[in-house]
Structure formats: C-alpha cells, structure tokens
N, C-alpha and C positions, 0 to 999 in steps of 0.2 A: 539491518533487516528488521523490521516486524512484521507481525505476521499473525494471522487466529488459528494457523493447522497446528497448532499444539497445544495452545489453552484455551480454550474455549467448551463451549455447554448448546444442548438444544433442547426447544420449546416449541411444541407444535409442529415441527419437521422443519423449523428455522435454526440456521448457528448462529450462534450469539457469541461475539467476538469480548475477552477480556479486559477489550480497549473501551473507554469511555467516548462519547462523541462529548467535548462541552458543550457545542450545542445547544443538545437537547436535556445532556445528564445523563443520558441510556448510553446502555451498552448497542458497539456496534449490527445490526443485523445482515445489510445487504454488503459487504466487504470484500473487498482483493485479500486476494488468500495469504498474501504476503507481497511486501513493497521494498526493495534494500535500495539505497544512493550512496554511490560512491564520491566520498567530497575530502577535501584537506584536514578537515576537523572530525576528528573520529565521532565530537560530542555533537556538532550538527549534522551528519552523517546520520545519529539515530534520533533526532528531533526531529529532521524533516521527514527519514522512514514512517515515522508513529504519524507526522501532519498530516504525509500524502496517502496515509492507512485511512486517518478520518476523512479527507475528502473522499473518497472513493476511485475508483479507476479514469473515471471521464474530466472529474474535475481536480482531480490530483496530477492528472498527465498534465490537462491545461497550466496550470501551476509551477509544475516542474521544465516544461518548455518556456514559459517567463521565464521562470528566474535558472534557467540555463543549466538546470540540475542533471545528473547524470543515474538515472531512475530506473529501477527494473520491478516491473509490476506484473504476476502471476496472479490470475485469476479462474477458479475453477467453474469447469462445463461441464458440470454431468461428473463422468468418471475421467476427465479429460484435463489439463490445465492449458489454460494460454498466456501466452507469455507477450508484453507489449513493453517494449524500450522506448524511452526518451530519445528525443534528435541527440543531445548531450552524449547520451553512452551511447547510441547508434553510431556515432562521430569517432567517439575513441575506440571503438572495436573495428573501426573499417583496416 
C-alpha cells in the first residue's frame, strides 16, 4: 500500500502528498488517498502501489487493468472515502 493519509503536509487548503511525481519533480497534489496491489512479489507489490499512487486514480486504474494487476484504490470525497477495485481483484474477491 501507499498512501498520503499519513505523511503528508498542506498549502493553501491543498495536500501535498510525500511522494514525488518524476514527472514533474513536485510533490504529489491531486492524489488517491491510498493505492495497495496484491501481486507474487511483495517488492513489485509496493513499486506498482507508489506507480499507481503517481498516476492517479483514472490513469492508474487504466494501467492496472493492462497489465492485469490486482489494485485497490481509495480516494477521498469530502469526509467520505471511495473505494474503486481493479477487474483483477474484482475477480479474486468474487
């Protein structure tokens, strides 16, 4: 799992995640709250976590349904969180 509900800072009434984007070099600002994928390799498991943290929700899901990952992605609304699954883990929770 990674995630910004635990380290992270604000600026302006923006969170500003302790993850880098390379991208850009910034830290992240518009971010899922937290991303965990369950995979065989505990070490790609949190590589892809931290990938599918900098893509974002829309393009990290896209992402994770290529390459067939098994992805749980929490992002917060307001005082509210939503929770969006990959086909992958959709698949193995049925």
């Amino acid at each position: 799992t990674s995630g910004d509900y635990q380290r992270f800072s604000e600026s302006g009434g923006a969170r500003i995640a302790h993850t880098l984007d390379p991208r850009t070099g910034c830290p992240l600002v518009a971010s899922s709250t937290s991303v965990s994928v369950l995979h065989q390799s505990c070490m790609l498991a949190d590589a892809y976590a931290t990938a599918l943290m900098v893509m974002g929700p829309d393009e990290g899901m896209a992402f994770a349904t290529r390459k067939n990952l098994a992805a749980r992605f929490v992002a917060s609304a307001g005082s509210n969180y939503a929770e969006t699954l990959s086909p992958a883990l959709a698949e193995m929770l049925e």
